[in-house]
C-alpha positions in Angstrom: 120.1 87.4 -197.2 117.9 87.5 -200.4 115.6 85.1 -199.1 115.1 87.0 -196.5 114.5 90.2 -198.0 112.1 88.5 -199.7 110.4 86.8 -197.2 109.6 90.6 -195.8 108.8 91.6 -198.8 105.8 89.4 -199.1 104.9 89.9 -195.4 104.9 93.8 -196.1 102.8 93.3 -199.1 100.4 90.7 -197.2 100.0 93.4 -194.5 99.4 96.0 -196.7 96.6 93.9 -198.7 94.6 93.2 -196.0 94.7 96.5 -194.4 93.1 98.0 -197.5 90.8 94.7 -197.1 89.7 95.5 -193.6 89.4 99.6 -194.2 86.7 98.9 -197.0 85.4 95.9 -195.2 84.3 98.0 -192.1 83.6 101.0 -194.3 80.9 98.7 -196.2 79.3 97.1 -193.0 78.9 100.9 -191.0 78.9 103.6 -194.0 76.5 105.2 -195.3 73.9 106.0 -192.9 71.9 106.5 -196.1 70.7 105.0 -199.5 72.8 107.2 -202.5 70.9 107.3 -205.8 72.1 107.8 -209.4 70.0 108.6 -212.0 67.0 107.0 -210.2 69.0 104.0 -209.5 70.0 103.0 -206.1 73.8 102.6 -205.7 74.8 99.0 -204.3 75.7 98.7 -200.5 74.0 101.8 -199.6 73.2 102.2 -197.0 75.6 100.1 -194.9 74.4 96.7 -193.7 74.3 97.9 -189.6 72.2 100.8 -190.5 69.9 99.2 -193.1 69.1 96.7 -190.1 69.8 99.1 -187.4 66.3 97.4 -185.5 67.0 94.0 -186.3 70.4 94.1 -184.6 69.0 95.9 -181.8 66.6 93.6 -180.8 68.8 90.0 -181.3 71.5 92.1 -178.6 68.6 92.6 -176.5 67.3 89.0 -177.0 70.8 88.1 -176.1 71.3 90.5 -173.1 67.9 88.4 -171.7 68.2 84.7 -172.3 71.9 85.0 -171.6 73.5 87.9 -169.5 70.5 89.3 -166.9 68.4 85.7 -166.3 66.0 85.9 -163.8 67.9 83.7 -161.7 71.3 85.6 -161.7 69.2 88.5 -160.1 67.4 86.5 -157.8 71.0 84.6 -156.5 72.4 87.7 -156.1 70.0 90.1 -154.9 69.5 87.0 -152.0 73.2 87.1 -151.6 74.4 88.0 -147.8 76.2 90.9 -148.9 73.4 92.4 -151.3 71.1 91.5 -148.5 73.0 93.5 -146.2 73.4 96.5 -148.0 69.8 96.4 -148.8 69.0 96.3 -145.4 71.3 99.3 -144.1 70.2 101.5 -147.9 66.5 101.1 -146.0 
């Protein structure tokens, strides 16, 4: 029974450490929207890393969305699909 008390113990206490780890974690990559200064000096991690590279990010997703999700090939196979054709047809 002791071992097993124990054995939640540690799980509790693993849980709990990498909640807090994930909470800050997350809070560091999306907050602040804005750089913070002290006495002239910027404070580190400010602003967050998605909004310091808010345009990068945006255009590598959009990069992505191109070469990978919406190729010029997917539309052409299924807008010359039977049933696209079809509903095309009775649309015009």
């Amino acid at each position: 029974m002791h071992a097993f008390l124990v054995i939640v113990f540690m799980m509790v206490i693993g849980a709990l450490i990498g909640g807090v780890t994930n909470v800050i974690a997350v809070r560091m990559l999306f907050h602040p929207f804005k750089t913070y200064y002290i006495f002239n000096k910027r404070v580190p991690f400010t602003p967050g890393l998605i909004p310091k590279r808010r345009g990068e990010v945006a255009s590598k997703i959009g990069q992505v969305v191109e070469e990978h999700l919406l190729t010029e090939s997917l539309i052409k196979s299924k807008l010359n699909a039977p049933a696209s054709r079809s509903a095309i047809e009775g649309l015009l």
